[in-house]
C-alpha positions as CSV (number, residue, x, y, z in Angstrom):
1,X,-30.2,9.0,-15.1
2,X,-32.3,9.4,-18.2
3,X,-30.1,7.4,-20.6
4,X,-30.3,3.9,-18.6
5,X,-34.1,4.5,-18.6
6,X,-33.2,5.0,-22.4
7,X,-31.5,1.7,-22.5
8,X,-34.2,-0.5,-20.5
9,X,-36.1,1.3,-17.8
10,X,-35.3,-1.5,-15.3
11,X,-32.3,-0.3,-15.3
12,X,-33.0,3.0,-14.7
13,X,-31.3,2.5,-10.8
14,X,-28.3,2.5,-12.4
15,X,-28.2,5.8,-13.0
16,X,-29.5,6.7,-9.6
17,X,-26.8,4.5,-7.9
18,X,-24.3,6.9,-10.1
19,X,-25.7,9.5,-8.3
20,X,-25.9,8.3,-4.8
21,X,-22.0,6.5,-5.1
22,X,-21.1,10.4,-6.1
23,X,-22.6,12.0,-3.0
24,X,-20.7,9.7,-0.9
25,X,-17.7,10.6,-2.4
26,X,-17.9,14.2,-2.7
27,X,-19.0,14.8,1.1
28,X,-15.3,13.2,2.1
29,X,-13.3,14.0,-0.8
30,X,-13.5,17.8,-0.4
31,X,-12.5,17.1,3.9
32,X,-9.5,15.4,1.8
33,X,-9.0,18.9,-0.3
34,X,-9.6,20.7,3.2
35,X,-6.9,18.9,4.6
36,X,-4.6,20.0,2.0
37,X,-5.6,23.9,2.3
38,X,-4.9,23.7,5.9
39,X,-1.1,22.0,5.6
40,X,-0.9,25.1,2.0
41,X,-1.2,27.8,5.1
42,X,0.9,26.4,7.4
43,X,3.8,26.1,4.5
44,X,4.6,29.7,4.9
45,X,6.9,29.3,8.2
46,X,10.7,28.5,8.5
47,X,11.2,26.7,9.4
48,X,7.9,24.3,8.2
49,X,6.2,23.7,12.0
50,X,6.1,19.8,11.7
51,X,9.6,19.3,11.3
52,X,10.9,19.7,15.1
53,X,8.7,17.9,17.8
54,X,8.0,20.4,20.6
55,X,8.8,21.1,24.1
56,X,7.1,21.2,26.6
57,X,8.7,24.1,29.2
58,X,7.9,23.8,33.5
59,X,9.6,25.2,36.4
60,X,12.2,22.4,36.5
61,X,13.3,22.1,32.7
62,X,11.6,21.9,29.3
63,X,11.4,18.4,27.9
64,X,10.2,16.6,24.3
65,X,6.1,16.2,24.0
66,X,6.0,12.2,25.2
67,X,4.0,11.0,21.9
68,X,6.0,12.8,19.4
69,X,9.4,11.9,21.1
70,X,7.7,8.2,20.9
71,X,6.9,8.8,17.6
72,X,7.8,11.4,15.0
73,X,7.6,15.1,14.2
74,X,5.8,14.7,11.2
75,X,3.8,11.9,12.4
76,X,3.0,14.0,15.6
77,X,1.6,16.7,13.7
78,X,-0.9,14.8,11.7
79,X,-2.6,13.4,14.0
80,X,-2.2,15.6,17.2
81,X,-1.4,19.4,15.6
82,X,-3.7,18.6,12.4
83,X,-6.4,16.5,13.4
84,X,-6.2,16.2,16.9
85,X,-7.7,12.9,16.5
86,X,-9.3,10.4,19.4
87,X,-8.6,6.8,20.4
88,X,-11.1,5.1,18.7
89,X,-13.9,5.6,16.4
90,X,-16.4,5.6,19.3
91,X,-14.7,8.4,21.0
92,X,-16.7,11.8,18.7
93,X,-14.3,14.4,20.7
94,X,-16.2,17.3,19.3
95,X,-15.7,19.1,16.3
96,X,-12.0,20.0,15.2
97,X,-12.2,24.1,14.6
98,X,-9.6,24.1,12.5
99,X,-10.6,22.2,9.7
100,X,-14.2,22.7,10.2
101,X,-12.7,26.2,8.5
102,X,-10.6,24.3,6.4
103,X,-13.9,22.3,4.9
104,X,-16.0,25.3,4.9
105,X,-13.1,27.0,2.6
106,X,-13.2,24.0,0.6
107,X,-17.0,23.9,-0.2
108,X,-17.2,27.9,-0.4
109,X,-14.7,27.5,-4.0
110,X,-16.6,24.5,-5.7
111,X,-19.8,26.3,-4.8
112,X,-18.3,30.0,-7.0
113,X,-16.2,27.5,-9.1
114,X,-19.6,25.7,-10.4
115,X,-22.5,28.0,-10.2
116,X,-22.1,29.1,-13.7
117,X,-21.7,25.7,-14.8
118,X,-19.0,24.0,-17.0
119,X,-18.3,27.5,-18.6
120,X,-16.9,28.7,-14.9
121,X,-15.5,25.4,-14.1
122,X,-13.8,24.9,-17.1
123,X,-11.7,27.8,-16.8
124,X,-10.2,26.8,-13.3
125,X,-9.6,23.5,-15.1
126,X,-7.0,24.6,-17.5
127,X,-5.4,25.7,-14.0
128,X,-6.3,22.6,-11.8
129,X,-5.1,20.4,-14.8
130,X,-1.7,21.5,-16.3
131,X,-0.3,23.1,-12.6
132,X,0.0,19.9,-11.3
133,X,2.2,18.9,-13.8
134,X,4.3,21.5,-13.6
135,X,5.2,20.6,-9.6
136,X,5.2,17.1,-10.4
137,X,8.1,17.7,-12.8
138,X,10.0,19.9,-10.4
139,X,10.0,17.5,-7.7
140,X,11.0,14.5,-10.1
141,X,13.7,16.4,-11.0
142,X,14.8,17.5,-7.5
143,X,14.2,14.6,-5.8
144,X,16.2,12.6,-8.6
145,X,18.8,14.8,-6.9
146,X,18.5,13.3,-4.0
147,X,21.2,10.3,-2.5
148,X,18.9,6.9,-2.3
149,X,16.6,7.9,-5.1
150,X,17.5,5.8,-7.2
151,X,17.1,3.2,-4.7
152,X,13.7,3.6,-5.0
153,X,12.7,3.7,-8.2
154,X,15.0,0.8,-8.0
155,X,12.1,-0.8,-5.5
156,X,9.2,0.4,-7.6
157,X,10.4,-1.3,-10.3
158,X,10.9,-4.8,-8.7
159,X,7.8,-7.0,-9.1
160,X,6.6,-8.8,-6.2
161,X,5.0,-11.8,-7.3
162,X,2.8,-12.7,-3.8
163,X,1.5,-8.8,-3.9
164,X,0.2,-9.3,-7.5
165,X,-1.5,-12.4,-6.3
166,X,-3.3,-10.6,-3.7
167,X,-7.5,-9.7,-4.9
168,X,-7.5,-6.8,-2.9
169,X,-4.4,-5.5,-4.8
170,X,-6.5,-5.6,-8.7
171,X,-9.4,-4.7,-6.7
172,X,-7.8,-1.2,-5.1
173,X,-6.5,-0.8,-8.5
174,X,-9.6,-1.0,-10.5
175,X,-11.5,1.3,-8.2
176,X,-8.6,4.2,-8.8
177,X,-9.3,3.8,-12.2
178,X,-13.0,4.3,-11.7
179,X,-11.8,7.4,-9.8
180,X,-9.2,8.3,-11.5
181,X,-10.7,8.5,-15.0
182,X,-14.1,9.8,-13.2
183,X,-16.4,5.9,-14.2
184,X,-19.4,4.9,-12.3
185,X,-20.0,8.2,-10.5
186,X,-21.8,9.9,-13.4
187,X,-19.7,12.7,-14.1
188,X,-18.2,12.0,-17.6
189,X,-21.8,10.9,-18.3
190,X,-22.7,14.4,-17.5
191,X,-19.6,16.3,-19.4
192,X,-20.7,14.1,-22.5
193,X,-24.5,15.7,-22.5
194,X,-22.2,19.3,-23.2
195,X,-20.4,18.0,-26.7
196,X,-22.0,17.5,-30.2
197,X,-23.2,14.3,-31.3
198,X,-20.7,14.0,-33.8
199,X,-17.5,14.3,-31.2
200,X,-14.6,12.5,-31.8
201,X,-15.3,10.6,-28.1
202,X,-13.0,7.5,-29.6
203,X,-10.0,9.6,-29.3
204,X,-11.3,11.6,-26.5
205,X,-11.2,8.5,-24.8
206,X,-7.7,6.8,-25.5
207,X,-6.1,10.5,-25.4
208,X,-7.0,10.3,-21.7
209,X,-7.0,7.0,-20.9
210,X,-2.8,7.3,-22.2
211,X,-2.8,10.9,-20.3
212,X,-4.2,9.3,-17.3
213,X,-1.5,6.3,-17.5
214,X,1.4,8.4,-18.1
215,X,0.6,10.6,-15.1
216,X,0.3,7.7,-12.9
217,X,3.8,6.6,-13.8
218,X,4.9,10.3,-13.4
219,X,3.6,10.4,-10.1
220,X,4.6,6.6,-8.9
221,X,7.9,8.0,-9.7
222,X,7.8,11.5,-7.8
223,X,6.8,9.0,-4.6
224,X,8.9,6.3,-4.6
225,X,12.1,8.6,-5.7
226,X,10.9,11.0,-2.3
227,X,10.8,7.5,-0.4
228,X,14.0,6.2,-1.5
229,X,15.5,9.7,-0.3
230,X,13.7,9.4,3.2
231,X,14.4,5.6,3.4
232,X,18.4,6.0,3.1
233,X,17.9,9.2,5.7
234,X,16.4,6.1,7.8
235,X,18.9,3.9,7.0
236,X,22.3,5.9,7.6
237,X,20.9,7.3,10.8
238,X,20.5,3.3,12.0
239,X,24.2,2.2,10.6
240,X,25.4,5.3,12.7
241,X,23.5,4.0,15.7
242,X,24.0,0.1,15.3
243,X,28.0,0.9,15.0
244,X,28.5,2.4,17.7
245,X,26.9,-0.5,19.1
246,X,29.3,-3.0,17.4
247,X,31.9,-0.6,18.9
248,X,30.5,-1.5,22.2
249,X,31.3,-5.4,21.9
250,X,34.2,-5.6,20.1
251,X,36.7,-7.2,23.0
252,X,33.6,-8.5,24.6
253,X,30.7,-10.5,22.8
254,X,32.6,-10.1,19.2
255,X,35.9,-10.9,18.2
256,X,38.2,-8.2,16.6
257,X,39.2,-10.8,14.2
258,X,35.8,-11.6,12.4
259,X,35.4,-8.1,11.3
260,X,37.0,-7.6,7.5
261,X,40.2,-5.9,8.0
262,X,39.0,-3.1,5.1
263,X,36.4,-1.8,7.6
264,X,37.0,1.7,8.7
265,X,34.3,2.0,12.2
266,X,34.9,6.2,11.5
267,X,33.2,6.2,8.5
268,X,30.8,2.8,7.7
269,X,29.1,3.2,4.2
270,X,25.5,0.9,4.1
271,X,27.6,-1.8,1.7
272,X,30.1,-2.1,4.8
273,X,28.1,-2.4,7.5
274,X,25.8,-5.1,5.6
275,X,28.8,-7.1,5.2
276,X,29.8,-6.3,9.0
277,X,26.1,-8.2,10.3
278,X,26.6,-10.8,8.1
279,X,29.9,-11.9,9.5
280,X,28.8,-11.5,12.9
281,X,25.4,-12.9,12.2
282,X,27.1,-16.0,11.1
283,X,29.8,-16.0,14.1
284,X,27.0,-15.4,16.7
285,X,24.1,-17.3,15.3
286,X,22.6,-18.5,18.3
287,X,23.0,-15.1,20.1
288,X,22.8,-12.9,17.3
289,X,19.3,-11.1,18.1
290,X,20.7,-11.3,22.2
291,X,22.7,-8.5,20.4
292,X,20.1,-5.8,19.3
293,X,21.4,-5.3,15.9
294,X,19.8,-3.9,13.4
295,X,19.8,-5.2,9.8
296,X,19.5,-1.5,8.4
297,X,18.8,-2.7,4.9
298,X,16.9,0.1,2.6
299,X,14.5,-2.1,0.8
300,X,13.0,-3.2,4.0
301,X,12.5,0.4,5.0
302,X,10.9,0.7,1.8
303,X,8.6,-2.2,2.3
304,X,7.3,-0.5,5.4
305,X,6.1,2.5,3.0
306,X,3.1,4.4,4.1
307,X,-0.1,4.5,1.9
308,X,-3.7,6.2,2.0
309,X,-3.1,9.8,3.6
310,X,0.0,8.8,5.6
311,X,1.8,8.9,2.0
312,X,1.1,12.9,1.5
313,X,1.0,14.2,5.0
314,X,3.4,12.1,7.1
315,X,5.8,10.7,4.6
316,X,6.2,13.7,1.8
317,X,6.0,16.2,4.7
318,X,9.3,14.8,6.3
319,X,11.3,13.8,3.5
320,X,10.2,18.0,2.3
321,X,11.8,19.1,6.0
322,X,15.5,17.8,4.5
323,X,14.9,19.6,0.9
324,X,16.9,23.1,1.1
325,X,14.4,25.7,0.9
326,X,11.8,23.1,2.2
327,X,8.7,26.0,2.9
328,X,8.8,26.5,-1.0
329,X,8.7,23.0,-1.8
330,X,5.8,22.4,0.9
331,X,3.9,25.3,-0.4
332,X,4.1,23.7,-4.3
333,X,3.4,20.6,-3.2
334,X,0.3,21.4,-1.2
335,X,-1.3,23.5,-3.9
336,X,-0.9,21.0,-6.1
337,X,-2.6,18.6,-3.8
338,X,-5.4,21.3,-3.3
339,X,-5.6,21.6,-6.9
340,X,-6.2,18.1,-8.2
341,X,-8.5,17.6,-5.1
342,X,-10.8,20.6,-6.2
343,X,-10.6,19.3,-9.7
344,X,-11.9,16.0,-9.0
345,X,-14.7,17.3,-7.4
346,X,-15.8,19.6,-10.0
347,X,-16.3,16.5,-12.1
348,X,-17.7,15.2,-9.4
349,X,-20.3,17.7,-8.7
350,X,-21.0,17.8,-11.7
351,X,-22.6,14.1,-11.8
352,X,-24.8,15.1,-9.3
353,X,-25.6,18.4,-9.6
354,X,-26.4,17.6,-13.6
355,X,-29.2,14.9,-13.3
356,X,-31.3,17.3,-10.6
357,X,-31.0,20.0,-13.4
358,X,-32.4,18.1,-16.1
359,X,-35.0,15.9,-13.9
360,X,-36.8,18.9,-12.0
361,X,-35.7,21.9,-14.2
362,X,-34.4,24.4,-11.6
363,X,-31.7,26.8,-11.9
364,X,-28.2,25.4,-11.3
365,X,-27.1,28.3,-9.1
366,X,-29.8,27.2,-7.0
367,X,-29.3,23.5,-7.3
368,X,-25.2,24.2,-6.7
369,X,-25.8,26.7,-3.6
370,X,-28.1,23.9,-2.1
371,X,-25.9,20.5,-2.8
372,X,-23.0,22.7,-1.8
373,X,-24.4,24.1,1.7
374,X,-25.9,20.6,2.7
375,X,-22.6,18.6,2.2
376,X,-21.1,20.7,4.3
377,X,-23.2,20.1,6.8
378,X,-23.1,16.6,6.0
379,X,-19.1,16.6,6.4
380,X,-19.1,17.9,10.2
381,X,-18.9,14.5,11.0
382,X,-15.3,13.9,9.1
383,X,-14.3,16.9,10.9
384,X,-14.5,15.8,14.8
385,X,-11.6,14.4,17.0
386,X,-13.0,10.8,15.3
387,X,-13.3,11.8,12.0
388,X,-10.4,10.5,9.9
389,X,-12.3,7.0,10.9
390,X,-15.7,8.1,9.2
391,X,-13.4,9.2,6.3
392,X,-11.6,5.5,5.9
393,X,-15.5,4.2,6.4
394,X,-16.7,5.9,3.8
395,X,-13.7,6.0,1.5
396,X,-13.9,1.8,1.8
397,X,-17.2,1.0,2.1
398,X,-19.8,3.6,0.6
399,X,-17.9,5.1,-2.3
400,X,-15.3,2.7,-3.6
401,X,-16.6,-0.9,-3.5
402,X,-20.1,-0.1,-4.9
403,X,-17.9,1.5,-7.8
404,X,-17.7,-2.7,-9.1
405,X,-21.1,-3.9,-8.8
406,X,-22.1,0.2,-11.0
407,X,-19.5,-0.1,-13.4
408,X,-20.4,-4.1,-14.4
409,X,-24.0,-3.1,-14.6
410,X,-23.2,-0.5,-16.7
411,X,-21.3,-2.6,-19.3
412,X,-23.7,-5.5,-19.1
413,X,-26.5,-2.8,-19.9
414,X,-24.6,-1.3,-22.7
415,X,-23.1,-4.8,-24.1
416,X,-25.9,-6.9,-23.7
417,X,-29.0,-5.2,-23.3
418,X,-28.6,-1.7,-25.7
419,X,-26.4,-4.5,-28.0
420,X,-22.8,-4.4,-28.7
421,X,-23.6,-4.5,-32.2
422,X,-25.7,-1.7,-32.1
423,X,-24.1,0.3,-30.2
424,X,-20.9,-0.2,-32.9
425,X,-23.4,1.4,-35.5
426,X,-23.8,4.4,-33.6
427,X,-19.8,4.7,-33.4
428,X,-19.9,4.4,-36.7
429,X,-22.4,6.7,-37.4
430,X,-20.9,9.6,-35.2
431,X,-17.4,8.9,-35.6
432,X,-17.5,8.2,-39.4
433,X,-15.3,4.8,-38.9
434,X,-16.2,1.7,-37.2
435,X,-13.9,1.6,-33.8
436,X,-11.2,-1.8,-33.9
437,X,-12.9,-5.4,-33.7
438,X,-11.2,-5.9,-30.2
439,X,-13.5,-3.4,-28.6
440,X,-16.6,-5.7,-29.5
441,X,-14.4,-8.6,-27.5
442,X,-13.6,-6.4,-24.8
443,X,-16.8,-4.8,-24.0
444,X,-18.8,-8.1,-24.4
445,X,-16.6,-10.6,-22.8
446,X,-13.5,-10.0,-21.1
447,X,-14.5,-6.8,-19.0
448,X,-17.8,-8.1,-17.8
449,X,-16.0,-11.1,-16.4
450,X,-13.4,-9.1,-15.3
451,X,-15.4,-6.7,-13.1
452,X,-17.6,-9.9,-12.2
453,X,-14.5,-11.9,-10.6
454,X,-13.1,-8.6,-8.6
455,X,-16.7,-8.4,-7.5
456,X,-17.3,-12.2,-6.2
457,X,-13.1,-11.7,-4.6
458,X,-13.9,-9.0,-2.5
459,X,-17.8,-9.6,-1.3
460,X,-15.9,-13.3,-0.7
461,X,-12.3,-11.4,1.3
462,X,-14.8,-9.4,3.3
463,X,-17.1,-12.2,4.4
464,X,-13.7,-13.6,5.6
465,X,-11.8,-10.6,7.5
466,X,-14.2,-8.4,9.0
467,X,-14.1,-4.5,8.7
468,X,-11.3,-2.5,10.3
469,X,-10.1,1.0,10.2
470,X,-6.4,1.7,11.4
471,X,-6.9,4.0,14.8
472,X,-3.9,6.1,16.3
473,X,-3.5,5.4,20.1
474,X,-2.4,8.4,22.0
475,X,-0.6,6.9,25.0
476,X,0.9,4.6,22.7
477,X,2.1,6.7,20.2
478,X,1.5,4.1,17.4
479,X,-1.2,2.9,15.0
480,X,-3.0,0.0,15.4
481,X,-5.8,-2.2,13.3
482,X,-9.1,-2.2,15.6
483,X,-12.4,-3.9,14.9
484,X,-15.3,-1.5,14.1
485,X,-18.2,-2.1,16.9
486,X,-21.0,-3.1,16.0
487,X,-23.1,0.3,15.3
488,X,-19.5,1.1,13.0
489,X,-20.4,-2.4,11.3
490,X,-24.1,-1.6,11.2
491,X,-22.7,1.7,9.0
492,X,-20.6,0.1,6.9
493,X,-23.1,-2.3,5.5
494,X,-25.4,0.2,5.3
495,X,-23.7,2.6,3.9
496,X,-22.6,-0.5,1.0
497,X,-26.7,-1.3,1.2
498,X,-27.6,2.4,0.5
499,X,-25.2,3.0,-2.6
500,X,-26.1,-0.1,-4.7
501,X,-30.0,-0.1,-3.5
502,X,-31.6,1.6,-6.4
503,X,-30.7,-0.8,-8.2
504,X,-32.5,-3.7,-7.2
505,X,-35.1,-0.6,-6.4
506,X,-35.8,0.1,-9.6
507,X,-35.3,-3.2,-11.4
508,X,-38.8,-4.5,-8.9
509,X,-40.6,-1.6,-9.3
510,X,-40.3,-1.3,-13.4
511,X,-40.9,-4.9,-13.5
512,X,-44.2,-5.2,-11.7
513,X,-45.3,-2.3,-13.3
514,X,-45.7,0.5,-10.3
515,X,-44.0,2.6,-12.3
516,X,-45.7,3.0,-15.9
517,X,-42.9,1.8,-18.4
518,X,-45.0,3.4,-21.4
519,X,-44.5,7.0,-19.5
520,X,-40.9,6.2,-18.9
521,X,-40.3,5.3,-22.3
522,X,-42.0,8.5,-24.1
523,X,-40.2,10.7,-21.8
524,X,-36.7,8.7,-23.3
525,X,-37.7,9.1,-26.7
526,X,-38.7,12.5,-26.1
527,X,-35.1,13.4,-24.6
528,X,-34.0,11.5,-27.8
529,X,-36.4,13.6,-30.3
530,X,-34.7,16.8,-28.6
531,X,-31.2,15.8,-29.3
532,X,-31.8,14.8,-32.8
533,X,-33.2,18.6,-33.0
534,X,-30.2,19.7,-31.5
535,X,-28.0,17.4,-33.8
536,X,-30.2,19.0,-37.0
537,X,-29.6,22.4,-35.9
538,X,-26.2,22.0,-34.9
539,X,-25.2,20.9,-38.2
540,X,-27.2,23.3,-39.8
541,X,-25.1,26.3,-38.1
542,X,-22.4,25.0,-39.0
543,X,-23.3,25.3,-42.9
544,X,-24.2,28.7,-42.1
545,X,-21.6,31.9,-42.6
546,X,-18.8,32.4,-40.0
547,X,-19.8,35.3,-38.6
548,X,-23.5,33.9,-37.8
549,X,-21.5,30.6,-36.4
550,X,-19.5,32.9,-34.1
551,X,-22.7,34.1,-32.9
552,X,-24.6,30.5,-32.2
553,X,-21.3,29.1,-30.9
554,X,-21.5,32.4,-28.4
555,X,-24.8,32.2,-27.3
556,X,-24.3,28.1,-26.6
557,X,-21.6,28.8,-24.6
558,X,-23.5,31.2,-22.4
559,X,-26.4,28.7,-22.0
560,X,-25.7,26.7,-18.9
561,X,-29.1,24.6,-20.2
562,X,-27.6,23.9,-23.5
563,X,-26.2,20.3,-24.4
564,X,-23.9,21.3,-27.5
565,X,-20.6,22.9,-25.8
566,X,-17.6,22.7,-27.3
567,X,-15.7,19.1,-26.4
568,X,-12.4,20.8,-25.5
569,X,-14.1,21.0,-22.0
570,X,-14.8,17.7,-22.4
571,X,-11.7,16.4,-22.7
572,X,-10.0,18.9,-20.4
573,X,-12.5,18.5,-16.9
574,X,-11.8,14.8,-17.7
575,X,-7.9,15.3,-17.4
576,X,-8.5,16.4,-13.8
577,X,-10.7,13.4,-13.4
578,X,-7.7,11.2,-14.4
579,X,-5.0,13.4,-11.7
580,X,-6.6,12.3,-9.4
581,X,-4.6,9.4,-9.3
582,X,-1.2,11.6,-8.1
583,X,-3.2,12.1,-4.6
């Protein structure tokens, strides 16, 4: 907070909206990472419990469970076994027991991970950071193993030119960027207050800015090679089916002469039965969909992908039913899940947890204990019948599109207000090299507008298609897109209303002058008077004899009130800020 107020003190809300965008976020991230724990406990069966729907037993017979014969094993469990959810967003249905445990779990380890600060953190970071990578690897490798995926990486590969023509689609990516690489929420504001002032943060930077790329790609390849394998399980299942329906007419509504004398009806390969419809699509054109034929083609099963949490609970779950050994797999893949989730939070907690520390100087066990025990509180409400809804409200509306509006501010402060040209004599000052000339460009000009056009597109696409959330209907055994009503609109907007409100906030009260600027301003050049101090005797130290540095470096490290740790955590806690992107 302090280093906007630093900057210009009408922008101090900036720093504030940081804060408040990263409370949203952590109260339904961590139901998110609570999900996860509960689906790592239930790996340890064989076989894994949503893989078979089940049966419902009476006097007369036993007989499938109507919605998950209507639907799906996998998709059963999630919503019915999992979260039991309701209807509709109006419908509260009381609180889900099971991962009401699940989220208490969940806040109980970020509250013992981050009492002692970045010094306990850290550690579970060099855990939560490289583990993922390992299972990501494994199942690239095994699922590469896997008939169809190559189909999909095939798929990922393939541009579609009217998706990447689509606002919503930069938009969506831009804001798992912000996530991903932990901007706008304050936290890698926060990790930087812990390195020296002379830290290489240049190559802090592109090192995980390329990390953060390359994991994406790694991770955009596990998926789609998974959904290439559960797309041709799709696929051959419907050319059995649909044959055995062109069985049915041949002699009747199709000719045994317009099917290609090479076609064996014991054994029909994908290739061979496309060639089969297109015949008889051709013969029977007028008639053709009198028929009930499938097309059975792969890349429109793959066009019907699942996204948001379908993608890791419903999708991944089923496609890990058909690996041999599939509790193993589960069990790797849900820790991993868990992992990344409870390292995005650290950094996370850490943006909010940090600013209360510095601005009323109280003891971080304390401050930790107390964020941690009111967020869960906080979260009940993800964790009713209804609460998957409240999660895609606030996941939409309250954490992700404020992100923009931050982030642009943030630039515009730094570019234009602290000065782009001053601000490349600092780099040069702690760096010892002035960055490249195409930083000035891009900080100044091109990302401003950038962030200012995604901003204008998606106030402008939501003015035009009102608010939905995707609801699961019980009798129907299907999603559908519903309307919020009105009180779920009234939330949205002011959920969007609360996030971004400091800043107009503080802007009118620094600029009529109901806050004393002059007060403002000697407590920023105190904080900067301390640092410089720091700086002096930081360099000092380190002119000093080795074993007295060993001693200094020790007793930094064991100060959680002390802004000159090492930068290795740093650059670590912001790897897990840049996993996030594999969730």
């Amino acid at each position: 907070i302090g280093v906007w107020n630093h900057i210009s003190p009408r922008l101090g809300g900036i720093g504030f909206a940081s804060f408040v965008a990263g409370f949203f976020a952590a109260l339904y991230y961590n139901v998110i990472v609570g999900w996860s724990i509960f689906y790592f406990t239930q790996s340890f069966q064989e076989p894994l419990p949503w893989k078979d729907c089940p049966l419902i037993t009476n006097a007369t017979g036993s007989y499938i469970v109507p919605e998950c014969e209507k639907s799906s094993a996998t998709t059963y469990y999630w919503y019915r076994e999992a979260l039991d959810i309701s209807d509709s967003i109006s419908e509260s249905g009381g609180l889900n027991w099971k991962m009401t445990l699940c989220l208490l779990g969940a806040w109980i380890i970020v509250c013992l991970s981050m009492m002692k600060g970045i010094q306990t953190s850290g550690k579970v970071v060099y855990f939560s950071s490289l583990f993922p990578y390992l299972v990501l690897f494994c199942f690239l490798v095994r699922a590469m193993l896997l008939e169809g995926s190559v189909d999909g990486i095939v798929h990922m590969f393939t541009p579609k030119i009217e998706i990447m023509l689509d606002p919503t689609v930069w938009r969506d990516a831009a804001i798992q960027i912000f996530f991903a690489l932990g901007l706008g929420c304050g936290g890698v504001i926060a990790f930087s207050s812990y390195t020296k002032k002379d830290n290489n943060c240049h190559s802090d930077a592109v090192l995980v800015s390329f990390i953060n790329f390359f994991t994406s790609i790694l991770a955009t390849l596990v998926v789609f090679a998974v959904l290439g394998f559960k797309a041709n399980i799709v696929t051959t299942k419907c050319v059995e089916l649909n044959t055995q329906k062109i069985v049915g007419y041949l002699g009747t509504e199709i000719s045994y002469d317009v099917i290609p004398p090479h076609i064996d009806f014991s054994k029909v390969s994908r290739e061979d039965y496309q060639q089969i419809i297109g015949v008889i699509r051709g013969v029977k054109e007028n008639d053709f969909s009198q028929l009930g034929l499938d097309s059975c083609d792969i890349t429109e099963e793959l066009n019907q992908g699942v996204q948001g949490t379908g993608l890791a609970f419903i999708a991944f779950t089923e496609a890990m039913t058909h690996f041999p050994g599939s509790p193993f797999w589960s069990v790797m893949f849900f820790l991993m899940l868990t992992s990344l989730g409870l390292g995005s939070m650290f950094g996370n907690m850490e943006g909010i947890i940090t600013p209360i520390v510095d601005t009323f100087k109280i003891r971080k066990e304390y401050i930790t204990v107390g964020c941690c025990i009111l967020s869960f509180f906080v979260g009940l409400m993800f964790v009713q019948r209804s609460g998957n809804y409240f999660v895609s409200m606030m996941d939409e509306y309250s954490a992700s599109l404020p992100l923009l509006p931050i982030v642009f501010l943030e630039n515009v402060a730094v570019a234009w207000i602290y000065g782009t040209d001053r601000f490349y004599e600092d780099l040069k000052e702690m760096l010892g090299f002035r960055p490249f000339r195409v930083y000035y460009y891009m900080w100044k000009y091109i990302t401003p507008l950038l962030l200012l056009a995604m901003l204008v597109a998606s106030l402008v696409q939501m003015g035009l298609a009102p608010p939905t959330y995707t609801a699961w209907i019980q009798e129907l055994a299907q999603e559908q897109s519903l309307s919020f009503p009105p009180w779920g609109l009234a939330v949205c907007i002011t959920l969007m209303v609360i996030a971004v409100l400091p800043l107009p906030v503080v802007f009118c009260l620094r600029y009529c002058n109901i806050k004393n600027k002059n007060a403002i301003m000697k407590e920023s050049a105190r904080h900067t008077r301390e640092e410089e101090e720091e700086g002096k005797a930081s360099s000092s130290m380190t002119s000093s004899s080795s074993s007295s540095s060993r001693k200094e470096s020790s007793s930094r490290q064991t100060d959680p009130e002390t802004n000159s740790h090492d930068s290795a955590n740093y650059v670590v806690v912001d790897i897990t800020e840049m996993t996030e992107s594999v969730v």
